[in-house]
Each structure stands twice: as structure tokens, then as C-alpha cells.
N, C-alpha and C positions, 0 to 999 in steps of 0.2 A: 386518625381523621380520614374519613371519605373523601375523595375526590371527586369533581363536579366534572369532570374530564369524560369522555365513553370513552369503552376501553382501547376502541381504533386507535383515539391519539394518544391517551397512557402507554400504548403497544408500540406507536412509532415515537415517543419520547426515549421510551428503554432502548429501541434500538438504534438512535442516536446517540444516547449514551453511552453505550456499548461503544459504537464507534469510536466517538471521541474520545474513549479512554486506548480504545489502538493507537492513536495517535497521541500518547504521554510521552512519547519515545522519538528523537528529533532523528535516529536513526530511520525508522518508518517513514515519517517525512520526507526525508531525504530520498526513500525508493521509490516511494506515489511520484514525486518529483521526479524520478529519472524515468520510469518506465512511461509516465504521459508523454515522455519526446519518443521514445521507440522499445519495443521489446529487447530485452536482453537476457545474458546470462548470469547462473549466479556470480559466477566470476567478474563479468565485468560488472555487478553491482558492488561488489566486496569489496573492489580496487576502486573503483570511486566514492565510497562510503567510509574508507579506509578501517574498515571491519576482516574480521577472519571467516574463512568462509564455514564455518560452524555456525557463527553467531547471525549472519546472513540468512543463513536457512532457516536458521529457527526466527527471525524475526519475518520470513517469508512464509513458513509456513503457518503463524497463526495467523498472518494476513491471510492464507487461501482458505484458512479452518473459516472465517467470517466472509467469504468469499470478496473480499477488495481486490485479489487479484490470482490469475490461474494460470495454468503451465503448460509447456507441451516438451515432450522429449521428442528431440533431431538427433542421431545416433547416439552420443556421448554428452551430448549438452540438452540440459533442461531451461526452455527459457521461459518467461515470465514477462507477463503482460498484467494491465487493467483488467480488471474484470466489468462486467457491462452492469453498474451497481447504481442503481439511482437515487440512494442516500450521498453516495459517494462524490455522485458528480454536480451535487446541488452544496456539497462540501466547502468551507471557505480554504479548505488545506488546496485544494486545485486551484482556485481563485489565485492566492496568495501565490503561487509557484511563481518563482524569479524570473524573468523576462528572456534574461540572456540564457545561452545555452548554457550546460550543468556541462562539468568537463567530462572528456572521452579520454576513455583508457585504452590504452595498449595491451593488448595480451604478448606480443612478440616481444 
């Protein structure tokens, strides 16, 4: 069955779709959540995710493959921020983000 849709909004339906299927994962959640309070590292996302930091990266990095968020490496540590994604910020996943602050880890 054809679509009465042009293809502009069939085009940004797929790629909301897309997104929201990033988010099937309460892990992900969890990281859009902590990095909208501040950039960090993988580590200190693993440690408050209480994930390993294998499964961090990988859930990090198909977020930067769909660009929701991107990196920079500071000698030994790669951090990880928002990305400036305008699907992302019109998102109910931001909206929804808990009020209070998300706990802070200790690396020491």
C-alpha cells in the first residue's frame, strides 16, 4: 500500500524510528541521562551504569555510529558528550530525564 506521506516526512519518520529503537535499551537511557548533566568518561559511565566497560563502549559506540553523541580523547581518557542532534533534543527520552542529579562516581 502507498503512502499519502512525501517522502520528506516518511524520511524523518524512519529516522525517528531508528532512534527509538536506540533507545530499546534502559542502559542507553541511562547514558543520554548522565552525559546531558556533564561530559565524561567511559569509566565514569560504566561505574554509574554499573555495566563493564566493554559493554559501555559498545553501547557507546552505536550511539556515535547514529551520531546521538561524540568523543574526544584528552591523553588516556576518551570522553563523551551530546551530540548537537535535533531529533534528539525534541526527544521525550530528555524530557523525561529525573530531576535530581544522576549519582557521581568515584574513580579513586
Amino acid at each position: 500500500m502507498e503512502s499519502n506521506f512525501s517522502p520528506n516526512i516518511q524520511d524523518l519518520a524512519e529516522r525517528q524510528a531508528s532512534l527509538c529503537r536506540i533507545f530499546g535499551s534502559p542502559q542507553r537511557i541511562l547514558i543520554i541521562w548522565l552525559l546531558a548533566e556533564r561530559e565524561r568518561t567511559v569509566t565514569e559511565i560504566s561505574l554509574a551504569i554499573g555495566a563493564t566497560l566493554q559493554n559501555t563502549s559498545q553501547h557507546l559506540r552505536i550511539m556515535e555510529f547514529r551520531n546521538l553523541v561524540e568523543s574526544r580523547r584528552e591523553h588516556h581518557n576518551i570522553y563523551y558528550h551530546i551530540a548537537d542532534n535535533k531529533l534528539l533534543k525534541k526527544c521525550g527520552i530528555l524530557a523525561s530525564k529525573p530531576k535530581e542529579n544522576l549519582p557521581e562516581t568515584s574513580l579513586v
